[in-house]
C-alpha positions in Angstrom: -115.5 -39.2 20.9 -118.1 -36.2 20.9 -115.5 -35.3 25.1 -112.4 -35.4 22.8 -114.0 -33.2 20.0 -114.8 -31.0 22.3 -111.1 -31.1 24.7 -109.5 -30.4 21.3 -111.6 -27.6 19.8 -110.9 -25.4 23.3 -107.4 -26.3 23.5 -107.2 -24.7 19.9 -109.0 -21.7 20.5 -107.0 -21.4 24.1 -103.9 -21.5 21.6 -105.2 -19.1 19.1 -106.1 -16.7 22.6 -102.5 -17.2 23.5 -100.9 -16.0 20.2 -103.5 -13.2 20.0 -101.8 -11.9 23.5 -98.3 -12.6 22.7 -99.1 -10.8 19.1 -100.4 -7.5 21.5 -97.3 -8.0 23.9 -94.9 -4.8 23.4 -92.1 -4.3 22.4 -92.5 -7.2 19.7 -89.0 -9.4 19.5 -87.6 -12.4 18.3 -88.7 -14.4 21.1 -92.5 -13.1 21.0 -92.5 -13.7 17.3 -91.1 -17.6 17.1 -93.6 -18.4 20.2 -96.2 -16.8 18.4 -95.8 -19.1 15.7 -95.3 -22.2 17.7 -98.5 -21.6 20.0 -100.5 -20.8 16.3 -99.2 -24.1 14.4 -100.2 -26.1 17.1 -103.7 -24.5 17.3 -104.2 -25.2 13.8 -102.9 -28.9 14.2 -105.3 -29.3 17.1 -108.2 -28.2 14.6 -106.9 -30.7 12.1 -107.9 -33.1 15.0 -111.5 -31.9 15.6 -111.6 -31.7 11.5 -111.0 -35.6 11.2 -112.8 -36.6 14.8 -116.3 -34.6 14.4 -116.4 -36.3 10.4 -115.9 -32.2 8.6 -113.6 -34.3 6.7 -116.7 -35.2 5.1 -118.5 -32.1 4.1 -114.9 -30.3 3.7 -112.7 -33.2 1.7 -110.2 -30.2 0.3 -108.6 -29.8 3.7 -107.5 -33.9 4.0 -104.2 -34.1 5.3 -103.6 -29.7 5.3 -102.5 -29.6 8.9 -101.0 -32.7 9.3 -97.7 -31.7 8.3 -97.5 -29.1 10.9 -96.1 -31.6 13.3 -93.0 -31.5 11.8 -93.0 -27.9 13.0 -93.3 -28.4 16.1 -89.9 -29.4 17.3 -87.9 -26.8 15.0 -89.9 -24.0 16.7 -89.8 -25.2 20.3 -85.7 -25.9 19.4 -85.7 -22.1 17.5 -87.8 -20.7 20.7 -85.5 -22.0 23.5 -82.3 -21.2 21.7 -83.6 -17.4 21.3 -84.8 -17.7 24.9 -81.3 -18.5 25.9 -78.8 -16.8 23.2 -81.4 -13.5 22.3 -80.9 -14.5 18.6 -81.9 -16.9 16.0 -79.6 -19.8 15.4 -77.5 -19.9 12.1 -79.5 -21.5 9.0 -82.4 -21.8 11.1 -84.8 -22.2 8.2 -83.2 -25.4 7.4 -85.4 -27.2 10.6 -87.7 -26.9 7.9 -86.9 -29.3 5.4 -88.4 -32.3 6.8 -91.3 -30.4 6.6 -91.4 -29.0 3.6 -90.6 -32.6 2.2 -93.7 -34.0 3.9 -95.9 -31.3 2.4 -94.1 -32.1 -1.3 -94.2 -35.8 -0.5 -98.4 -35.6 -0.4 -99.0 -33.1 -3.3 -100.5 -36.3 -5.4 -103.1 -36.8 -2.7 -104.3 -32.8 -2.4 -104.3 -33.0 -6.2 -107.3 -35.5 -5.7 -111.2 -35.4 -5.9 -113.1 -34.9 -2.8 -114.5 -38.2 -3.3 -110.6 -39.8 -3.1 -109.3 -37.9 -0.1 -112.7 -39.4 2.1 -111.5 -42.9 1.2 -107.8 -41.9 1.9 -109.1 -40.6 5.5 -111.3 -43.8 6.5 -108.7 -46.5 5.3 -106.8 -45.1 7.7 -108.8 -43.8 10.5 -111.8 -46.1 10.2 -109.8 -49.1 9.6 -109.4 -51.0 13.2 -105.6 -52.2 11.4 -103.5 -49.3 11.0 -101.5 -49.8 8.2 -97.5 -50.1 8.8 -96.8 -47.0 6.7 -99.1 -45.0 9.2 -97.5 -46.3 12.3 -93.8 -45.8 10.4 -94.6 -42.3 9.8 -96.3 -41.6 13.4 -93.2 -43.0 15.2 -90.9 -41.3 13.0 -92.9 -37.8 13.8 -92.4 -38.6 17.6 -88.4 -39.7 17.3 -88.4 -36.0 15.2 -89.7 -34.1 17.8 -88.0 -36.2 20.6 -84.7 -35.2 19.3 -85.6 -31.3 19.1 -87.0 -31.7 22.7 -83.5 -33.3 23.8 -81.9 -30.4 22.3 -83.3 -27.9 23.9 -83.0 -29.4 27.4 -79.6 -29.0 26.6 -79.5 -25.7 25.9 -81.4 -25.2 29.1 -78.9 -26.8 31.1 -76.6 -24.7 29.6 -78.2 -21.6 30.1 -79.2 -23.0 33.5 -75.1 -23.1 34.6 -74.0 -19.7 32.7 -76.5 -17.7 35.0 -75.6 -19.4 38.1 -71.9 -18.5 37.4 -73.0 -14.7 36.5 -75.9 -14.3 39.5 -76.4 -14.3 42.9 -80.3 -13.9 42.4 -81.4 -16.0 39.4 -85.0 -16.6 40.8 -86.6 -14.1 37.8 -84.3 -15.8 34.8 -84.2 -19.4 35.8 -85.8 -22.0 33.0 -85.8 -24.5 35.4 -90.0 -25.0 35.6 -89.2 -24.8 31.6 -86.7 -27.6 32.1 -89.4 -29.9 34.1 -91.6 -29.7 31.3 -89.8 -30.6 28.4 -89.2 -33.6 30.6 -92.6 -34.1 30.7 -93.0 -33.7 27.1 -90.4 -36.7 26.1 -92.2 -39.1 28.7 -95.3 -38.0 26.8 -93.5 -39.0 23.6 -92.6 -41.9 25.1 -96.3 -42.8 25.7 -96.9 -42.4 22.5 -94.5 -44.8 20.7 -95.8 -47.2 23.4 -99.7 -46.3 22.5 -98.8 -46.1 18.8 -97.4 -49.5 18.7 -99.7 -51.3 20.8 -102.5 -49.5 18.7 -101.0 -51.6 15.6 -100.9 -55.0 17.3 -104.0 -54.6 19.3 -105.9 -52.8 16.4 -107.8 -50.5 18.7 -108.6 -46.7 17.2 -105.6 -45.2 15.6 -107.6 -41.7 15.3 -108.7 -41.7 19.3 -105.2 -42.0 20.0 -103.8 -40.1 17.8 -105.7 -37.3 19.2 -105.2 -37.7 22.7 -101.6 -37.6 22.6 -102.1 -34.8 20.7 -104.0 -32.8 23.2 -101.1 -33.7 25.5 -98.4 -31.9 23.6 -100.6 -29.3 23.0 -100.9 -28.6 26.7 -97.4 -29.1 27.6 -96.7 -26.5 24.9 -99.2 -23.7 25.8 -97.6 -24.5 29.0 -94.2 -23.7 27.9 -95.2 -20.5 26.7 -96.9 -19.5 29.4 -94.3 -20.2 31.8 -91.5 -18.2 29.5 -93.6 -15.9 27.6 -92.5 -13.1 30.6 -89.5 -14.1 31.2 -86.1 -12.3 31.5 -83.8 -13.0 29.3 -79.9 -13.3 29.9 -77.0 -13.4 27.6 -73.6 -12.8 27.8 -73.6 -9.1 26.8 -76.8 -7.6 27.3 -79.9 -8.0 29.7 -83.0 -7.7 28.1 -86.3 -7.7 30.5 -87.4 -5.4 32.9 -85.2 -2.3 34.7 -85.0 -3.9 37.5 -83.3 -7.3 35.9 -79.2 -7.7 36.7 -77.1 -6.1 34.1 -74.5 -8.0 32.5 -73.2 -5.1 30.2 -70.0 -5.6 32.0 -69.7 -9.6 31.9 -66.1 -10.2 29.6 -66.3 -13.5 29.7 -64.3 -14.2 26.9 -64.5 -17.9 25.8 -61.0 -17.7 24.0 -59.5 -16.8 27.4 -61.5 -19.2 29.7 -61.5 -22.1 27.4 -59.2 -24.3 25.4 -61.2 -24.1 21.8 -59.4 -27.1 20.6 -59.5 -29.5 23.3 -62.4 -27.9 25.1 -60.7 -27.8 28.6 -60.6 -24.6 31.2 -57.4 -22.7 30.9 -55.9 -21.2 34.0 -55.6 -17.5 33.7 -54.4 -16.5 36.7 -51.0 -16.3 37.5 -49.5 -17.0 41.2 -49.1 -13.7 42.3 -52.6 -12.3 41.1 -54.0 -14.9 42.3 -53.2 -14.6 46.2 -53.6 -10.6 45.5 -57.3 -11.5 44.3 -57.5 -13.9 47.1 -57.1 -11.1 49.6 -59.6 -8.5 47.7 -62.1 -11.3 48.0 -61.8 -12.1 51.5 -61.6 -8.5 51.9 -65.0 -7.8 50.5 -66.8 -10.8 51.6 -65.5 -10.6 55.0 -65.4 -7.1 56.1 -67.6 -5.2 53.5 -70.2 -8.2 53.5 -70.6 -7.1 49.6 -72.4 -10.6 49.3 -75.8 -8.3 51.1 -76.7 -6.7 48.2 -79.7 -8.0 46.7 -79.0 -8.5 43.0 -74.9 -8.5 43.2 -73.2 -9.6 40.1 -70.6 -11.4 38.9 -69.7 -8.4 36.9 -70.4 -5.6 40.3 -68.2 -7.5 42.3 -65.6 -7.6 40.1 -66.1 -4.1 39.7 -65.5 -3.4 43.6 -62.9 -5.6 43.9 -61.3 -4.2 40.9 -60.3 -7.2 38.6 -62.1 -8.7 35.6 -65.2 -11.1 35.3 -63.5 -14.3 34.3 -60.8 -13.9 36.6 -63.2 -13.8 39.6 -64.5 -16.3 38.2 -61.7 -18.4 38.2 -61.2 -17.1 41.8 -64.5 -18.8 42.9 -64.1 -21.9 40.9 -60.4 -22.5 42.3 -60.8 -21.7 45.9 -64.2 -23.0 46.9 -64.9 -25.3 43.9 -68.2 -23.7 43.4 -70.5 -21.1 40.7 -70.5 -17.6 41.8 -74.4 -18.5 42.6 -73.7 -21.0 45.6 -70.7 -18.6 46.9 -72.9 -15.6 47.4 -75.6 -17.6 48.8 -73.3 -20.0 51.1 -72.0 -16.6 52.6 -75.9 -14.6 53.0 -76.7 -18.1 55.0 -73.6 -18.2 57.1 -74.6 -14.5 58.1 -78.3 -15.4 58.5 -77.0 -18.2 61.1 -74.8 -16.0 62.9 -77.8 -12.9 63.1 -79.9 -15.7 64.6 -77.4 -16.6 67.3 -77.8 -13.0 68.9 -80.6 -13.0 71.2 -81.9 -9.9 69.5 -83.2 -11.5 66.1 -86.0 -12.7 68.2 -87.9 -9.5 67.3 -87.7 -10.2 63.9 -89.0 -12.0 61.4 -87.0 -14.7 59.7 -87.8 -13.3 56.2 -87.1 -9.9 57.6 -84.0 -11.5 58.3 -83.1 -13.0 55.1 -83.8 -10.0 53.2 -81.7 -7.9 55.0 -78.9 -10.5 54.0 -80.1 -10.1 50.1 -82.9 -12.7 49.3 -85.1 -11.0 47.3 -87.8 -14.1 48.1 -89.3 -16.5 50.7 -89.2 -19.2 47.8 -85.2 -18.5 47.0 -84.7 -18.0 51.1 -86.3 -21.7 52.2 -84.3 -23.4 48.8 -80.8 -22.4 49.6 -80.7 -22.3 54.0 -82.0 -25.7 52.9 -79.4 -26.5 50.5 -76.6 -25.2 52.9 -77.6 -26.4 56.5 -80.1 -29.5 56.0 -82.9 -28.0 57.8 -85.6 -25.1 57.1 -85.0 -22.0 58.5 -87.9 -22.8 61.2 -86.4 -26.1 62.1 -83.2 -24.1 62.9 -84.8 -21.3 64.5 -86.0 -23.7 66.9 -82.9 -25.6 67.9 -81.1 -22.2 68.5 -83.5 -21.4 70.7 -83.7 -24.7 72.4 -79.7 -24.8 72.4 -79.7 -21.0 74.0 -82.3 -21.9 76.9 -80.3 -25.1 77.8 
């Protein structure tokens, strides 16, 4: 008991650190703010823990039940977080997330209206009482199935953010959510354990508080998690970059969704016509080809239509038509076709295969091994090695 006090109490003050750094973090947006407020919430819920675990409830009766609510908060400001991680702005009516809330809090104004003496007796009927009664296991799984749904929610805004930058990027190594995307899976087989553990808690009548607590420390963790793996982050939108100068700039990107999409039935709409698309055709070719524009380091979706002189979304359309693949894969398919051929020429023995890759545009080892695997089936070793075993034969 005394172990879980003790978890509980640092994971609060790790989360009150966090917030203190992402409160100092400059300049101060919308993103720093709404994590802010998530990693402090869930600091303060992890002290209600210690409160009830360590017995304070006892010599401190007036805070029964204060931060209990605040697990209602946390899926409305993980949602809130990840939309403004992946739009740049709030979401309309935003503050509305907070109802369930703020009908919790309403919901228990009797019991904060009582004595001290009262709100001990409300705490060990429930927490001291080996039976956990049905209305506490109703209102635990129906905080879980809350949060669960916010969680599944922002996956999908992940994995729609995840596709937008792959069509817009040949390098999306510094933007990518995807470690963000493995943890909120984590986080719904976490809420998964704890329907199981709350349920087996009310059959088996074993510590409702112990439980409650651990799982507790859980989402905690995954959260500060969360926020540390996004807190630095670049952020993309259609529109407007915002991170550091040397992030891609999509100032340029016109992807309009009224002339890519069907509103109505919500199907692609062919843009191109024909004859501008075998003229695009041939401007592609040209500058993949021949000017090997695919070797620059952070190209675009929005540089190379630029150089090739139409717009965004019909390049994009380009891609999608003749290969059948994001503007992500194309550029990369292309730098490891040339990395295959530079390693066929004898002379690529005196360098490096990361050398190598860079020159082609990787801008990492890490984004390097992912896509020559991707594209060939091997590591870039492996095929080092049969090239030289196929030259010497």
């Amino acid at each position: 008991m005394q172990i879980l006090v003790l978890l509980n109490f640092a994971a609060a003050l790790q989360g009150f650190f966090l917030t203190y750094l992402i409160a100092q973090n400059k300049p101060r947006d919308k993103r720093s703010c709404v994590l802010g407020l998530l990693t402090f919430v869930l600091s303060l819920s992890l002290l209600g823990g210690v409160y009830g675990l360590s017995g304070y409830y006892k010599v401190f009766p007036h805070f029964t039940n204060v931060a209990d609510p605040l697990f209602l908060l946390y899926g409305p400001l993980l949602f809130v977080y990840i939309y403004v991680l992946t739009h740049n702005h709030l979401p309309k009516y935003y503050f509305l997330h907070a109802f369930p809330f703020l009908i919790y809090v309403f919901a228990f104004i009797p019991l904060y209206l009582k004595s001290g003496e009262e709100k001990i007796q409300f705490v060990e009927a429930i927490f001291l009482n080996d039976n956990v009664p049905l209305k506490a296991l109703l209102m635990q799984l129906g905080r879980v199935i809350h949060i669960s749904i916010y969680i599944v929610m922002s996956l999908g805004l992940v994995r729609t953010y995840q596709q937008k930058i792959k069509d817009n990027f040949s390098d999306i190594e510094k933007i990518s959510l995807e470690q963000a995307k493995r943890l909120l899976y984590l986080f719904l087989l976490v809420l998964l354990g704890a329907l199981v553990a709350f349920v087996l808690g009310y059959f088996l009548s074993y510590s409702f508080s112990i439980s409650n607590n651990i799982i507790g420390l859980f989402v905690g963790v995954l959260i500060y998690a969360l926020a540390y793996s996004t807190w630095n982050k670049q952020h993309v939108h259609l529109g407007k970059t915002v991170g550091k100068p040397s992030a891609p700039d999509l100032s340029e990107v016109k992807t309009s969704l009224a002339e890519e999409f069907d509103k109505q039935k919500g199907r692609r709409v062919l843009v191109l016509s024909e004859e501008q698309f075998h003229d695009f055709s041939k401007r592609l070719e040209r500058a993949v080809e021949q000017e090997k524009l695919f070797i620059e380091n952070e190209i675009s979706l929005a540089e190379l239509s630029k150089k090739i002189a139409i717009q965004p979304y019909q390049l994009s359309e380009l891609i999608s038509r003749l290969y059948g693949e994001s503007f992500f894969d194309f550029i990369n398919r292309h730098r490891i076709e040339e990395i295959k051929s530079r390693l066929q020429d004898p002379e690529s023995e005196t360098f490096s295969l990361l050398g190598i890759a860079m020159d082609c545009g990787f801008n990492s080892k890490s984004s390097f091994n992912t896509a020559f695997k991707k594209f060939t089936g091997q590591t870039p070793s492996e095929y080092r090695r049969k090239e030289r075993l196929r030259s010497t034969t």
